[in-house]
N, C-alpha and C positions, 0 to 999 in steps of 0.2 A: 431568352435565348442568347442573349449577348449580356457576359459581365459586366457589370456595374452600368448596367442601363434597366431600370425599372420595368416591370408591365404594367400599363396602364390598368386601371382598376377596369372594371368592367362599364360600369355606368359613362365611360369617358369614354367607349368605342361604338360606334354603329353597332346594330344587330347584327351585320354582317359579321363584322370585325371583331366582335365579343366570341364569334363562332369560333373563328378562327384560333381567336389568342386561349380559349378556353374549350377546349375541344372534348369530349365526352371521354371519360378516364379508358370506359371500353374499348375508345380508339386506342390507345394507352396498352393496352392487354395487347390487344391483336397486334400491334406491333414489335409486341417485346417476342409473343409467339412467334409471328412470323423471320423476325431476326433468329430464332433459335431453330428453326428449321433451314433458314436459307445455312446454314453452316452444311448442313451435309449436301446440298447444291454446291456448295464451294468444292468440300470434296471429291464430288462426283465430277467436278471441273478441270478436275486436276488430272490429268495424265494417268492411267495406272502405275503404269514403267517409270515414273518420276516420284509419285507421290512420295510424302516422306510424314515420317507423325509430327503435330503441331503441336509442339509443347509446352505454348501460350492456349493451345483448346478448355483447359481448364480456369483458367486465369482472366483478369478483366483484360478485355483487348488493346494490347499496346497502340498509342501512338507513337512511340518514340523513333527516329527517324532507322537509327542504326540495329535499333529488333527488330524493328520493317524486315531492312536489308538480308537481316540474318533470317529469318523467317521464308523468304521468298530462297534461298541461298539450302537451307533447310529443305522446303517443299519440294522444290524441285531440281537438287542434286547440280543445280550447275552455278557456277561462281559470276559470270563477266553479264554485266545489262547493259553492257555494248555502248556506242557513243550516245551523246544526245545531255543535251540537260538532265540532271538527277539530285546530285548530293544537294545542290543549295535550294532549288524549289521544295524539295521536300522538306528540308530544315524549315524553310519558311510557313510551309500548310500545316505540318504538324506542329509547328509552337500556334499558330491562329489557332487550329482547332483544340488542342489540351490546353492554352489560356486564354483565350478571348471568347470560348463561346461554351455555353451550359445546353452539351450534347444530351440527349438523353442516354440510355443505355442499348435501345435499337440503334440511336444517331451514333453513338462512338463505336459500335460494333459495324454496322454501314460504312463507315470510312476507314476504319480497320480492314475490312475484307476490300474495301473499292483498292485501295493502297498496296494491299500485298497481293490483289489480282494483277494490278498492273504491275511492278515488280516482277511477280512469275511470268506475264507473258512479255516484259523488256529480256528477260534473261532466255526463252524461250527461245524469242524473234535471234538474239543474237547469236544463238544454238544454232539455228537452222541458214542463218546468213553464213555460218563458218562452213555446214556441210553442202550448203547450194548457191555459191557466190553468185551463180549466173541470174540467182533470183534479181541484184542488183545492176545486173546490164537490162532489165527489161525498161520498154521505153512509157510513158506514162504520158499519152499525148492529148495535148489539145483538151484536157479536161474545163467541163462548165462549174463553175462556184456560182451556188446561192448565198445570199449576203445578207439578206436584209433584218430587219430586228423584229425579234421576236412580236407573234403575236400582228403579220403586216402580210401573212397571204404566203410566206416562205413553203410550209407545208404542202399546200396545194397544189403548189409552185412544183416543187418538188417531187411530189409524188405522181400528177400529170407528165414528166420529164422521164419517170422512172417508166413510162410504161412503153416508152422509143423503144423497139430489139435493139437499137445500133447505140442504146445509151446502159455503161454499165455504173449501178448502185451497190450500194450495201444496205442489207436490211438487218432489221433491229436485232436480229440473233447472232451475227457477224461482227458485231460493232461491241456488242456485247463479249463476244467468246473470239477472239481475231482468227486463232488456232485452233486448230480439229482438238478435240481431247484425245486422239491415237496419234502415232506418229504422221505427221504432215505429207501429202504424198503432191504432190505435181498434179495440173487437168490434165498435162498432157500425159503421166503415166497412166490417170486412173481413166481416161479415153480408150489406148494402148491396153490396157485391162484387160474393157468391155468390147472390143475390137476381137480379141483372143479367147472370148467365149466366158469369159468374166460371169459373175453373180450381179442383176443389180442393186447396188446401195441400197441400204433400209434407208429411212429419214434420217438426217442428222441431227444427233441427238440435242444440240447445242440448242436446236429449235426447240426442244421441250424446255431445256434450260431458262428460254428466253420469256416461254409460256406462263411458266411457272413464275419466276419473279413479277411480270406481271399482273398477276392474279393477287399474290401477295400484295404489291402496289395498290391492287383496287380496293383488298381487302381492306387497308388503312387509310386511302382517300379515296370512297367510290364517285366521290365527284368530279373524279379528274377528267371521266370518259366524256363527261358532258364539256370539258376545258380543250382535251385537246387527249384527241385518241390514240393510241399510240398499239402497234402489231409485231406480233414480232417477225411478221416475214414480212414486213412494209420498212420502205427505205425511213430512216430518222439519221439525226444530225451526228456528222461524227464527233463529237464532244470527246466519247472516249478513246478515241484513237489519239485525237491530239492530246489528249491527256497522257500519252505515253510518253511525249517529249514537252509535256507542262506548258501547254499552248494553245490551251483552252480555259473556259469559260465557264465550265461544267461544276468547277470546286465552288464557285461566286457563289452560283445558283443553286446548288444544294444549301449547301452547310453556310454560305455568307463571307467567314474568315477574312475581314477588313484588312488587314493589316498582310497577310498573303497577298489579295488585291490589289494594294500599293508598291508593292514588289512586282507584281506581275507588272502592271501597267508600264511601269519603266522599265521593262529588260527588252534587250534586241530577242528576238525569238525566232529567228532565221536559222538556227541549227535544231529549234522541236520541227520546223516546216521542212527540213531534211529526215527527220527522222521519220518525221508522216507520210512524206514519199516515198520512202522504203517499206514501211506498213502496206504502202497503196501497190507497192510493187510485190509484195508477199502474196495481196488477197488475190492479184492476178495471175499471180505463179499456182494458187491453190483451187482459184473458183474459173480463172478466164477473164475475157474482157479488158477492154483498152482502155474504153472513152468515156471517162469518170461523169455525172451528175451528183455534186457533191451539195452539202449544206451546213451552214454553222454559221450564228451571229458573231462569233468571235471574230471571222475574219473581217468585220468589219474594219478594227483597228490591228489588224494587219495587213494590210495590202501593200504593206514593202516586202516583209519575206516570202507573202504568198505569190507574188509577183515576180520576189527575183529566183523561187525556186521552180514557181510554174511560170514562165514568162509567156507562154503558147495559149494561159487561160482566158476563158471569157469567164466577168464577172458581170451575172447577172443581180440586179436589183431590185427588191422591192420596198416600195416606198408606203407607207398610210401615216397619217396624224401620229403625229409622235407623241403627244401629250394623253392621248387615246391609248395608244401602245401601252407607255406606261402601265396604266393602270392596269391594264388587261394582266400585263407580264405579272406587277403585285400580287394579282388573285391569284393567278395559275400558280405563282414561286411560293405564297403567302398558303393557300392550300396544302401543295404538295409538300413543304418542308414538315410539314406533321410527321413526317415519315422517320425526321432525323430529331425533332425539337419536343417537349409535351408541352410547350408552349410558347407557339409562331409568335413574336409580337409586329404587329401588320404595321406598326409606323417606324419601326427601324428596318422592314422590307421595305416599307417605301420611301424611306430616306434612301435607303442602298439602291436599288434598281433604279431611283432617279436618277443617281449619280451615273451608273453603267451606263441607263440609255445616252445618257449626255457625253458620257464619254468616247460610246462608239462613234455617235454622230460625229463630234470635234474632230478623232482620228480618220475617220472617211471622210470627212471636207476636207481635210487636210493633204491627203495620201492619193486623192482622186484627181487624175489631171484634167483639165477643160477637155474635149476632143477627142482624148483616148477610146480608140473604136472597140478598144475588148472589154466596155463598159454596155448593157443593154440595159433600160429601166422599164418597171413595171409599176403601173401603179396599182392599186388595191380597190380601189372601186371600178376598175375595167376590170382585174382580174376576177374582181364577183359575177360584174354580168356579163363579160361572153370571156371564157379562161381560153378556151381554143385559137379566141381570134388573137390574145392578149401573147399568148406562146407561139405563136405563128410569125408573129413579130420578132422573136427570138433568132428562131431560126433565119427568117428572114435578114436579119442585122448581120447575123455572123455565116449567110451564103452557105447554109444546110441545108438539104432538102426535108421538106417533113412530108414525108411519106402517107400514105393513106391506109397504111397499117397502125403508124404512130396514133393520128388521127381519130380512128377508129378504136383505139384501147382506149383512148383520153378520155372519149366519149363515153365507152363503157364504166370508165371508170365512176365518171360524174353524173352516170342514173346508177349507180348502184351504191353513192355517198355523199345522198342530198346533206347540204350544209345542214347543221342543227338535227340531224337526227336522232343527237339522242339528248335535244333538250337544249334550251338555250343559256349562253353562258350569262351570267347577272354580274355586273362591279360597278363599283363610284368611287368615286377619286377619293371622296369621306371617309373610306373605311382605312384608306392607309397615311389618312392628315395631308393628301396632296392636293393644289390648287391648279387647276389645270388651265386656267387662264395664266397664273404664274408663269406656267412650265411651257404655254406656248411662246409666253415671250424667251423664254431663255432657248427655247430651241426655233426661232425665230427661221436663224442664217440658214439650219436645213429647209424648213418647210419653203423659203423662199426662194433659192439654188436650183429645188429639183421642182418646185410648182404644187407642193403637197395640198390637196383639201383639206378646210378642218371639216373634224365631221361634228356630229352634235355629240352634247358634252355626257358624259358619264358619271 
């Protein structure tokens, strides 16, 4: 998967691990299918009134950064992708991915379409900020950020939060599709509508959209359900939004691209966390809703720009055995890269995702002041056995009332998505060459700071 790094032979990897980096050629088919169908999802994606013919459709999918441009410039009839980071991130992903890493031909079509979807919808967003500037007076208040790393209770976290009335998400077809595929209309026109004797809405279609790549997903790794479930009308992390102003995480953990990575890590990224607040100000001009429960590991090592662009947030934390984490995150990234790779190799995932979790931790010790009150911490083994009491504290910290409506959906929520239903997740540290007594000493200063348990070893 990465130039001029070997795959280990098989007999040199756990059974697990041999799975992984040798995955049944079948899997192989159904992905290249599935790639060749999500293309007319692309075009169903695209706007009528916009669309325009792709004339790389026949052709292997460009990465190159400026037939991107011209391509999204093409699709969708409009010229400007408005302010925010663009020419050099992208300069920088597409040379990691056309030389540093052996995509498959689903995997380079995958970041092909990821690339020129976002593209279409930067130049969209900047469309509809020209004809509704008022979109950007809206105020975006008081939002909660989830933070914690992957694989440590975030989701739960998360989705328990999402089921507040007085708390507004985005679910996984939103984050996917930002923009209606019709012309984008205001709540409060399409209220004023149904007010005046209106039709109502069929489903939005975006949610089939959402459905459908899903399925496709499972089709190619159906063990992902048992790793980590994912709906499309259930909140998930906004990776792809911040990917609109290249200030996320999301390129790491698909595709890898080391050397993008390296770039990313040292740029200020205070103008993509302006441009994600304008995102956040669109979805409220289009769906409603003020008072964001957000999520994404990335903010971990951002807590300057997210801080100096939401300074009103609480950042909520979850904490578990980081050396544990790891491993978990390997399976789940080492799994699901089949998707882009026909050949995961599991020790330079877990070289890479060592690195990141280490990273995020440094930049949060770092970025996190003693005292700061718009910090609340959870830990992972309270939020298993009672999550109500564990988010009660939440609210409690930052002088919310949690209601006995809240209360009662959370509840609902957690008999109807016993942990482990559909099977439990299996990893050890062996299968991606990691020492996890190593990795507790290097990640030492977090578990020490916040009071982490270790848990037993994996």
């Amino acid at each position: 998967m990465l130039r001029g790094t070997s795959l280990p032979p098989r007999e040199q990897l756990s059974a697990r691990a041999a799975l992984y980096a040798y995955p049944d050629p079948a899997q192989a088919d159904a992905a290249r299918a599935d790639a060749a169908r999500a293309d007319a999802d692309q075009a169903e994606a695209t706007p009528a009134a916009l669309a325009r013919p792709d004339p790389a459709a026949a052709t292997q999918p460009t990465l190159d950064p400026q037939a991107l441009m011209a391509l999204a410039r093409e699709r969708t009839g409009l010229q400007d992708f408005g302010p925010g980071p663009l020419e050099e991130p992208l300069l920088m992903l597409c040379h990691s991915l056309a030389h540093e890493m052996q995509l498959s031909a689903a995997g380079r079509h995958s970041a092909h379409q990821r690339l020129l979807q976002l593209l279409c919808t930067r130049a969209r967003l900047q469309a509809l900020w020209q004809r509704h500037p008022e979109i950007l007076e809206l105020e975006v208040a008081e939002p909660w950020f989830i933070v914690g790393l992957p694989r440590s209770g975030t989701t739960l976290t998360h989705r328990l939060l999402s089921r507040d009335p007085g708390l507004r998400s985005a679910p996984l077809w939103e984050l996917m599709h930002p923009l209606p595929l019709g012309e984008p209309i205001s709540a409060a026109a399409a209220a004023q509508a149904m007010a005046s004797g209106g039709t109502p809405n069929a489903p939005d279609p975006r949610i089939n959209l959402a459905e459908q790549a899903l399925q496709r997903l499972h089709h190619v790794a159906p063990e992902l359900l048992r790793m980590h479930e994912m709906q499309a009308d259930e909140p998930d992390e906004e990776l792809n939004l911040l990917a609109l102003g290249f200030c996320s995480m999301g390129f790491e953990f698909s595709f890898c691209v080391p050397s993008y990575v390296r770039w990313y890590a040292r740029q200020d990224h205070t103008e993509g966390y302006r441009l994600f607040r304008r995102v956040l100000q669109t979805l409220q001009w289009l769906r409603g809703g003020s008072r964001w429960i957000l999520k994404a590991p990335s903010h971990m090592e951002q807590l300057r720009p997210l801080l100096t662009v939401f300074p009103d947030a609480t950042v909520i934390q979850t904490h578990r055995d980081a050396a544990v984490t790891t491993v978990s995150l390997a399976s789940l990234t080492c799994y699901g890269v089949r998707a882009y790779f026909d050949h995961p190799n599991p020790l330079v995932l877990g070289s890479s995702l060592s690195g990141a979790v280490e990273r995020l931790l440094r930049a949060f010790d770092r970025d996190r002041a003693n005292g700061d009150e718009r910090f609340v911490d959870i830990h992972f083994g309270a939020l298993m056995r009672e999550p109500i009491e564990a988010l009660r504290q939440v609210y409690a910290a930052r002088g919310r009332p949690f209601s006995a409506a809240a209360e009662q959906a959370m509840r609902d929520y957690i008999a109807a998505h016993p942990r482990g239903r559909h099977g439990a997740h299996d990893y050890a540290a062996e299968d991606f060459g990691l020492d996890l007594a190593e990795r507790r000493r290097a990640l030492a200063f977090y578990h020490q700071r916040f009071g982490v348990a270790e848990e037993a070893g994996k």
